[in-house]
Every structure is written in C-alpha cells, then in structure tokens.
C-alpha positions in Angstrom: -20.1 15.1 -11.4 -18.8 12.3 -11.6 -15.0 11.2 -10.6 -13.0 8.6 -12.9 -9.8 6.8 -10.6 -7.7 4.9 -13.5 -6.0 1.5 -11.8 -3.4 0.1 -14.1 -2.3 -2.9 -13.2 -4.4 -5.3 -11.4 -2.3 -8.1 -10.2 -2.2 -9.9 -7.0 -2.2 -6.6 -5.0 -4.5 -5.5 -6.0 -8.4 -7.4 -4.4 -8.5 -5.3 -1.7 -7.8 -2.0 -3.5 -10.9 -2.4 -6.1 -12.9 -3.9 -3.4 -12.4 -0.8 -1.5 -13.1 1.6 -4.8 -16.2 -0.4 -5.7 -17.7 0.0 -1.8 -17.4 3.5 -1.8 -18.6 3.8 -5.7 -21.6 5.5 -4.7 -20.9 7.7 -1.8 -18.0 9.3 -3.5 -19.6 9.5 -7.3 -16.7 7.7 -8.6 -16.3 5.3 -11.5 -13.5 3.1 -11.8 -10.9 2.4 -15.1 -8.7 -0.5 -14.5 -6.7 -1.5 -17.1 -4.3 -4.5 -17.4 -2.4 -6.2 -20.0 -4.3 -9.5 -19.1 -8.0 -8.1 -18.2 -9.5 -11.4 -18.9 -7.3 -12.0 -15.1 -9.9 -9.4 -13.4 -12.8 -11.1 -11.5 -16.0 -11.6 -13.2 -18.0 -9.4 -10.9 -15.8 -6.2 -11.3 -16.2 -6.8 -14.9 -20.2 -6.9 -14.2 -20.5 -3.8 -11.8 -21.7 -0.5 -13.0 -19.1 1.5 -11.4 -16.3 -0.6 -13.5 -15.2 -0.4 -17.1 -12.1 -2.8 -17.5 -9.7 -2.7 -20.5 -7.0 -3.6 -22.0 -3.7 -1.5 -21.2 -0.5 -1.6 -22.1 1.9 1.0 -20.5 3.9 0.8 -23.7 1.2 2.3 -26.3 2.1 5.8 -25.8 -1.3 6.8 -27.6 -3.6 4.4 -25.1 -1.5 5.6 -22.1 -1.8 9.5 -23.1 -5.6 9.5 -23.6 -6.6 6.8 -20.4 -4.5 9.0 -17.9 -5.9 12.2 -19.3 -10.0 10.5 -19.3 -9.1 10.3 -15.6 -9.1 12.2 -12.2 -6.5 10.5 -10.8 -3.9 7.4 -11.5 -3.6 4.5 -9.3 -0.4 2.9 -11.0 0.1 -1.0 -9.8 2.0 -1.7 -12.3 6.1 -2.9 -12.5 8.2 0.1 -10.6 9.9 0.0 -13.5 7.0 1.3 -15.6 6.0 4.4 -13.3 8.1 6.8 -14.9 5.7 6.4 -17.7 2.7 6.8 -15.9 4.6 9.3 -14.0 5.6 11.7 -16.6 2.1 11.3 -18.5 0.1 12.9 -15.7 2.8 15.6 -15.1 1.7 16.5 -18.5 -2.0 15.7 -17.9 -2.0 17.3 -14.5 -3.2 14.1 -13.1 -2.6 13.3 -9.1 -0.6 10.1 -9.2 -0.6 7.2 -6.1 1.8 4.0 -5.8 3.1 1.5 -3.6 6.5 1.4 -5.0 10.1 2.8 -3.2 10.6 6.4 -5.1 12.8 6.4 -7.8 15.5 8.4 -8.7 13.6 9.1 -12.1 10.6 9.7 -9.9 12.5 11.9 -7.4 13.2 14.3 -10.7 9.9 15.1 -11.0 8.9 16.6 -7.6 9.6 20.1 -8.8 7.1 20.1 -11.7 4.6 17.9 -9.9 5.0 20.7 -6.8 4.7 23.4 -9.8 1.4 21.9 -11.1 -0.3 21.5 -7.4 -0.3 17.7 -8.2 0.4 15.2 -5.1 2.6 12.1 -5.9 2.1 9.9 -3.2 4.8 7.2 -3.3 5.2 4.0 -1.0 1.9 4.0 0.6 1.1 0.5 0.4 3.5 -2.2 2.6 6.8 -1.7 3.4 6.9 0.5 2.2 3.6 2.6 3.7 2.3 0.9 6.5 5.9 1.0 8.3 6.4 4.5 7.4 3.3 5.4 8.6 2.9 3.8 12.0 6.6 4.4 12.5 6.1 8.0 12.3 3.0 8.3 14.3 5.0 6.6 17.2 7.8 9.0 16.9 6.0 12.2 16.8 4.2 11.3 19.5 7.5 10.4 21.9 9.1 13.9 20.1 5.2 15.7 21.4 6.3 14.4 24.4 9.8 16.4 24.6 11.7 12.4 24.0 14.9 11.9 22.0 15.2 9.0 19.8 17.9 7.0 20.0 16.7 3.4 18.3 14.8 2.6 15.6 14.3 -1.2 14.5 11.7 -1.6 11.7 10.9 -5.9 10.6 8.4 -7.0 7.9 7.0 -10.5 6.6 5.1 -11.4 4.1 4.9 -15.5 5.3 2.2 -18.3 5.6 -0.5 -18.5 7.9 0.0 -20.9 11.0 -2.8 -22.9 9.4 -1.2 -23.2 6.0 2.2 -23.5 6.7 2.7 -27.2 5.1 6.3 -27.2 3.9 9.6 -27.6 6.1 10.5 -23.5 4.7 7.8 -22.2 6.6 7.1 -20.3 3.7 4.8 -19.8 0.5 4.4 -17.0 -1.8 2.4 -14.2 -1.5 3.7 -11.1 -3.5 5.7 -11.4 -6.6 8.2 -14.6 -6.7 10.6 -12.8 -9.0 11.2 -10.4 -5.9 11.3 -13.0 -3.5 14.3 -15.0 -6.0 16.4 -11.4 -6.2 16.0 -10.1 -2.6 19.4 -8.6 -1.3 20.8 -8.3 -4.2 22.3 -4.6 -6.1 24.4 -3.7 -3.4 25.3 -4.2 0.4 22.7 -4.0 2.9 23.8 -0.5 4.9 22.3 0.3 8.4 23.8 1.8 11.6 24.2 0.3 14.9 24.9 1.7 18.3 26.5 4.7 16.1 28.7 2.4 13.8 28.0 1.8 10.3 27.7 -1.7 8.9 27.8 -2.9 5.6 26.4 -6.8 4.3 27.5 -7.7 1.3 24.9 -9.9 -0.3 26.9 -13.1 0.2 26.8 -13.0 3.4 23.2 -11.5 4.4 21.7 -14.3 4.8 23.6 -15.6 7.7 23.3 -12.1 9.7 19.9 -12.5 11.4 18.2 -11.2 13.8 15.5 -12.9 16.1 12.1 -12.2 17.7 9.3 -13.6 19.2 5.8 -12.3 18.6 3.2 -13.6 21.3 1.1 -16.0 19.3 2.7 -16.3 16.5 6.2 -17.3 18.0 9.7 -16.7 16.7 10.9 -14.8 13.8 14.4 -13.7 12.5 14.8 -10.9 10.6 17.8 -10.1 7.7 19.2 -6.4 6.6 16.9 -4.9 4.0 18.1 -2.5 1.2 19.8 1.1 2.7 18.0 1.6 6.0 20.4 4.4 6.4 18.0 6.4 3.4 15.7 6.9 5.7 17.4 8.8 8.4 16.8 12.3 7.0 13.1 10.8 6.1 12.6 9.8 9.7 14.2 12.6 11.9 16.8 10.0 13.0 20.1 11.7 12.2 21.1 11.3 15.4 19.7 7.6 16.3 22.1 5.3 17.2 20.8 2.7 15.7 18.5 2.3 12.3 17.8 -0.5 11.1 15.3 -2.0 8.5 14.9 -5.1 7.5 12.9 -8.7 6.2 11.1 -11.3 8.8 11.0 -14.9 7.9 10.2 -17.9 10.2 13.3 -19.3 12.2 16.1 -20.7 9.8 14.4 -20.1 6.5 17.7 -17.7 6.1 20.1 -20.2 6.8 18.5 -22.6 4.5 17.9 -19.8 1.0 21.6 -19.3 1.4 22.4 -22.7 0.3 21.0 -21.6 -3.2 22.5 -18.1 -3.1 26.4 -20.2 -2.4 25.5 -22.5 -5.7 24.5 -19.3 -7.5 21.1 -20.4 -8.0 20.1 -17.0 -7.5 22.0 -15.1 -10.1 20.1 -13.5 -12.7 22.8 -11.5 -14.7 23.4 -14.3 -17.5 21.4 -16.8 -19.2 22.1 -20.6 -19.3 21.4 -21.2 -23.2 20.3 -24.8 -23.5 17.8 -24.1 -20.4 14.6 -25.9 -22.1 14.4 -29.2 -21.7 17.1 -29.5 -19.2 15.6 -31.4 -15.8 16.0 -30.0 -12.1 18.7 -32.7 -11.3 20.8 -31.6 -14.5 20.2 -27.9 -13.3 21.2 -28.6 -9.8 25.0 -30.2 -11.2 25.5 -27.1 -13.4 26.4 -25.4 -10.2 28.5 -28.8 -9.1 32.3 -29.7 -9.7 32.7 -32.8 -11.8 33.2 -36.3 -10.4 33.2 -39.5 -12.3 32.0 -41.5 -9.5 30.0 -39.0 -6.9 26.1 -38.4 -7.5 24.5 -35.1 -7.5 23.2 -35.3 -4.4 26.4 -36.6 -2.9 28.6 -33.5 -4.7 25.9 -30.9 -3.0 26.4 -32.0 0.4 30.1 -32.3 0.0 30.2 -28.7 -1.5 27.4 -27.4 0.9 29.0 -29.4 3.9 25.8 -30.7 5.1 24.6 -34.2 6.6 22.5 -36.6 5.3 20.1 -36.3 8.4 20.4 -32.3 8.6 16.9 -30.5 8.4 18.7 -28.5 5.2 19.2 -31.6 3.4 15.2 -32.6 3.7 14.4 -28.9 2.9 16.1 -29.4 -0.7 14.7 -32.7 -0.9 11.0 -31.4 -0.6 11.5 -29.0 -3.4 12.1 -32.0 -5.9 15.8 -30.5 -6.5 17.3 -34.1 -7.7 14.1 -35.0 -9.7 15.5 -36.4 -13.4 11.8 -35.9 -14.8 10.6 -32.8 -14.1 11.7 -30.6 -17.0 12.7 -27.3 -17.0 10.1 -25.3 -19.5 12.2 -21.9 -20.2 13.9 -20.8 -23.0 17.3 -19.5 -22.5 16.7 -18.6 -18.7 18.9 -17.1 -15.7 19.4 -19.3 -12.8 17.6 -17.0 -11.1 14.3 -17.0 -13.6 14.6 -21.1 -13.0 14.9 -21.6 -9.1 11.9 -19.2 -9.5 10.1 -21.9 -11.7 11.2 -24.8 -9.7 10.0 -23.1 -6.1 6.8 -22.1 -7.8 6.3 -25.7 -8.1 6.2 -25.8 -4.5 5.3 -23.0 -2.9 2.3 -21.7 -4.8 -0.5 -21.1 -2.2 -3.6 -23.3 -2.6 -7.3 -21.4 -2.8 -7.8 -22.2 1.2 -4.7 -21.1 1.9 -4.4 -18.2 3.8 -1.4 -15.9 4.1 0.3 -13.5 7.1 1.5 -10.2 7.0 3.7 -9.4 10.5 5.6 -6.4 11.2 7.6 -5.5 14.1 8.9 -2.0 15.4 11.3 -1.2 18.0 11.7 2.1 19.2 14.4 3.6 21.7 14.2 6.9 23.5 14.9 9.0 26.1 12.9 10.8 28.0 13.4 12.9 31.5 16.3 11.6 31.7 15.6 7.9 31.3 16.0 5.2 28.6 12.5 3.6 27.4 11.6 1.3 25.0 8.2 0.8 22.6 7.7 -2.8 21.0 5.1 -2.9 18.2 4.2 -5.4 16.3 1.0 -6.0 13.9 -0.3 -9.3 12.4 -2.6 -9.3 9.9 -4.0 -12.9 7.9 -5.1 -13.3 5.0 -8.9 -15.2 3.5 -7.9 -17.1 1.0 -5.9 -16.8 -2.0 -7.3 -13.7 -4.0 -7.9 -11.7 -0.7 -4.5 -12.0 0.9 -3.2 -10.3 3.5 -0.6 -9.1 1.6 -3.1 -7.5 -1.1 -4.9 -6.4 2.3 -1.7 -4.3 3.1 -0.6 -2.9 0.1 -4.3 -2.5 -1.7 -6.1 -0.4 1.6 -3.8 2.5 2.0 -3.2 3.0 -1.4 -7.0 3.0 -2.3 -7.5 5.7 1.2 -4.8 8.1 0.5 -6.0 7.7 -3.5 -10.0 8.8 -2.0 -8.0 11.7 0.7 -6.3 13.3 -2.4 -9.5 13.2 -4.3 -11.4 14.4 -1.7 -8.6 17.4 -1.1 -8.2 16.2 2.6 -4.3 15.5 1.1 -3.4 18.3 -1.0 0.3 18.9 -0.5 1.7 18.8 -3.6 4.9 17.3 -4.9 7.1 13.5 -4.9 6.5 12.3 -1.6 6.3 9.5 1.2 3.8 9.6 3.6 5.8 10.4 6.4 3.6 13.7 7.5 0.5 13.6 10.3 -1.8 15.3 7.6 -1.0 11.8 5.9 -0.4 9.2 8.0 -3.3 10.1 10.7 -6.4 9.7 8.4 -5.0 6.4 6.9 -4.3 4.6 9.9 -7.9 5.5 11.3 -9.6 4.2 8.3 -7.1 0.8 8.6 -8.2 0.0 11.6 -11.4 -0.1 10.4 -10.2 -3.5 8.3 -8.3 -4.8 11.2 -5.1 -3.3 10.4 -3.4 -1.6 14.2 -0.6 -2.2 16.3 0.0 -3.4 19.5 1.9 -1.3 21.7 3.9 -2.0 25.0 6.1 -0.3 27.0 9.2 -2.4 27.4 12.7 -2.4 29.6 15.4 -0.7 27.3 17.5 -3.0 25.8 19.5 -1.1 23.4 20.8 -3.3 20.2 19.8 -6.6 20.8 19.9 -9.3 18.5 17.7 -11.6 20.6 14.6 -8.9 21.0 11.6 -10.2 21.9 8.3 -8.2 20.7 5.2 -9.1 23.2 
C-alpha cells in the first residue's frame, strides 16, 4: 500500500530532504505531499515527478490543514517554529507521527503525554543544531560512559559560514539559513552555561565580545559566542555533574567583534517600528542611531560614538555594506531596525548560484577514566554545491528525512515529545549520514580543561 509523508514548508532547508524522499520513492512505496504557501518556489522537476503532488498550504486554513495532515502517514513540518503547535495538535488528533528540526517548545513539551498516549513519536530537533550535535554528542558520551569514564567537560560549537572558495566579503560571512535569525541571534535573555562548576550569565549586550577561539586543521580559526541556555541540556545529556557545559555559535575570527558595532547603535532591535521607514536611505537610517551635530558627518559621528579609526578593519567592514550610501532607499513600510539591517545585509551577503556554503561543528569532551584526565576533539565540515543544495539544507534536510523513513518503517517507535538523544535514535541516523559525507573526526587530545584558546585538529 502505498505511504503518503506530507512536507509543509519547503524553504531553503529543505533540497536535500525531498531529494532524499524522491530517491527512495520506490523502494519504500511512498508518495510525497509537500505543501507551501509559495509552491510556484518548488523546483520544476519535483513538480514533474510521479512520486510528488505539490500544493498550496497555508498552516492558517484550519479546514486545508485538518484534511492534508489526516490524507497522510506522517508530517514532516518545515515550517516557522512558531507554526508547529498547529501542525502539532492536528496530528495528535489525527494520530499522525510528526518530525521537525526546530528546539521543542513549551507548547510542544505539553503534548508529550497524549502523543505517548496515542503511540505517536514526535521527533523534535533532528535536523542541525539542533540534531546532528545531539546526536554525535551522545554517541561519544555513551561510548566513554560503556567504557566505565566520567564526564567532566562538554564543549559543543556550530557554524553555518561561507565556503573558503566563496568567502568574498571582509565579514567572512554570507547567508545560508534564515537572515531574520541571523539579525536576532542572542537575543530573549542572557546566554547561561557553566564553567569549571561556576555559572555564568551574558547578557546580550555584551555576548558578542565573549568569544571563544579554535582552529580546525584546514579550515583555520574560528571563535565561537554563548548560544541560548546550554545549561537545558544538562538533564538531556547526563551532564549534571560536568563541570563545564557549554553550547554555542562559530563564526570566522572577529566577525563578533565587528556585528556588535550594530547591536551598540541598536540596529538590531526589533521590539518597535521606525514609522517613516519607506523611503528613508541607509545613510539617513545609520544617523537615527547618531547624536546630533551641526557640523560632524555621519560617518564622522559613528566613529566618534563607536571609537574606531579611519584605517581600522571595522571601519572598511561598514564601508563594504554601503552603510553611508544616500541613494539606496530603504523599501519597507513601517519597519523595526532589526527587519532593515536585515534588508540592507541582504544586499550584501546574499550567496550567488556558484557559491557554495560550510557547515562546521566542533565538540569537546572531558573525562575521566582509570583515574586519568582525557580529552576528545571532534569536529565535522561539511560544504555545500551551490546555492539550492547547501550544506546547510544538507544538515538539517538528511536526518530529518532518515528518522522521518525510521519512524515509518517502525525501526523508531518510541512514542512521545522527544530529542533524539537515545542509541535506538541516534545510531541508525548517523550510519545512513555518512553515507552523504556527513562524520566526525575524532582525536584523542591532552586534557586541557576550560580553555578559551582550544584548538580542534
């Protein structure tokens, strides 16, 4: 008989994951929904294959959401976070089997008891960071605990950033996932983690300046900043007891130093709107953020204000970006700073269709063992073909689309909310990744502790 998997959503993340349906079409009987709210924005040849039917969704309908999740066998949802409730609470009442990418929710969390009821598996954060992290995280760490080792340090780093190839622009960076994301990151509260058993807490306002460094052989060196509450996966993780946990974002070297210039101005802010936004030019929009002067210029007022030098590398990083430009014109109505630094890097750091894209991730691990302190560096790097088959749609598409064919298939069957933190999980994923180039490298390392400085090889 044959088995319908229902993708909604089918943005940037998403090549990979249909690729990966369509291949396997016809050894595992399937047929593939995928709605979107733009499917005129799906390539032409899923629309032309036999296994697809693509439609317009909109997660809003209630009647069109109802019937599509209950036509299918499973829900892939791809959609905004913010919309998986909807999805979510549709196939509770379906008794569908639902997979995302996305952190769990609180309003997901809720759920777990009458998914658990219904024998339906919510897989959660199965795609990148969350997912791949989690998963080869957890394979490392049960295999140290197999091994009668006690964990004392766990360092987790992730990057979505330009290929060495690409990288044209003095930020060393391009976008590759969602720019609104990018714009916010940090933001809704301070950055919490725990090192060498002492809590710390970065306010937003200062995260950016609280980096970390690495260097990953061939690809040189990275820092890394605090990400969101590292500290909320210490129950997840076994780690209670760690000394140190610590999660966080990898950017090239002093890409941090230079995106806090815009969070000082407040460029960043997205919790008002600037109401005569249309029509206003990036120079006019830089001096909103800029004390008055009668005499000074706008570019003269920012480097006063962000006490930098004419010939420092952060004043040619604003210059590249066109920040002083009296005739480009801003093209949004009623807009947050936020929405138009978005606009105005878009401008800029749009990848071109031969560009190519670079997922790297770096894990540190801690332990004891027999007595003695050791130390595991991982790190994987993973590049992108051009710009529909990223590496970042590479990362977050192939586990999602696995664990969505191992729930089908009943080789995942525990039911309930959930991260896929168990072996059951995590094992059958990682094999199949490495079948698309996706692994780690491993190597035993001297034990450093915390170190700021760490070097992955």
């Amino acid at each position: 008989m044959l088995r319908k998997i229902l993708v909604v959503g089918a943005g940037k993340s998403t090549s990979y994951l249909l690729d990966y349906f369509i291949e396997h079409a016809e050894k595992e009987n399937i047929h593939l929904a995928i709605g979107d709210i733009n499917p005129d924005g799906v390539p032409k040849y899923l629309h032309d294959h036999p296994a697809c039917t693509i439609f317009r969704f909109d997660v809003l309908d209630d009647d069109q959401r109802k019937k599509s999740i209950h036509d299918s066998d499973i829900v892939v949802s791809m959609l905004p976070a913010h919309f998986h409730i909807l999805v979510a609470k549709e196939c509770i009442a379906s008794g569908k089997h639902l997979v995302t990418a996305s952190y769990v929710s609180e309003e997901i969390k809720a759920l777990h008891a009458k998914a658990k009821e219904k024998g339906l598996v919510f897989m959660n954060e199965v795609g990148l960071d969350p997912g791949i992290d989690h998963m080869s995280a957890m394979q490392i760490i049960d295999r140290i605990r197999s091994q009668g080792g006690k964990m004392l340090l766990f360092e987790s780093f992730t990057g979505g950033l330009v290929a060495p190839e690409s990288d044209t622009n003095l930020w060393n960076y391009k976008f590759t996932w969602n720019p609104r994301n990018v714009v916010l990151a940090g933001q809704g509260g301070a950055a919490k983690f725990i090192q060498e058993g002492t809590y710390k807490y970065i306010p937003y306002h200062k995260l950016f300046r609280r980096t970390e460094f690495f260097t990953i052989e061939g690809y040189g060196k990275f820092e890394g900043y605090a990400n969101r509450d590292s500290l909320d996966y210490r129950k997840a993780y076994g780690l209670e007891d760690a000394l140190t946990l610590y999660r966080g974002t990898m950017r090239r070297v002093g890409f941090s130093k230079a995106w806090n210039m815009f969070v000082q101005l407040g460029m960043t802010d997205d919790s008002y709107t600037i109401e005569n936004s249309e029509g206003m030019s990036y120079r006019e929009f830089v001096n909103l953020f800029l004390p008055y002067s009668p005499t000074d210029s706008v570019e003269l007022k920012l480097r006063y204000y962000l006490k930098i030098d004419q010939d420092d590398i952060m004043w040619e990083k604003l210059l590249e970006l066109n920040l002083f430009d009296a005739k480009k014109i801003i093209s949004l109505k009623n807009a947050t700073p936020a929405q138009i630094l978005q606009k105005i890097l878009e401008d800029s750091w749009t990848l071109e269709d031969t560009d190519k894209d670079m997922i790297v991730m770096y894990h540190k691990f801690g332990y004891e063992l027999l007595g003695k302190k050791r130390q595991i560096d991982a790190n994987m790097v993973v590049l992108g073909e051009n710009r529909l088959h990223t590496a970042m749609a590479k990362t977050v598409g192939l586990p999602v689309a696995i664990a969505t064919l191992l729930i089908l298939n009943k080789k995942i069957k525990e039911p309930g909310v959930q991260i896929p933190i168990d072996k059951l999980v995590y094992q059958p994923i990682l094999t199949e990744l490495k079948n698309y180039g996706i692994h780690f490298k491993e190597n035993e390392v001297p034990y450093l502790g915390y170190n700021p400085n760490s070097v992955a090889s």
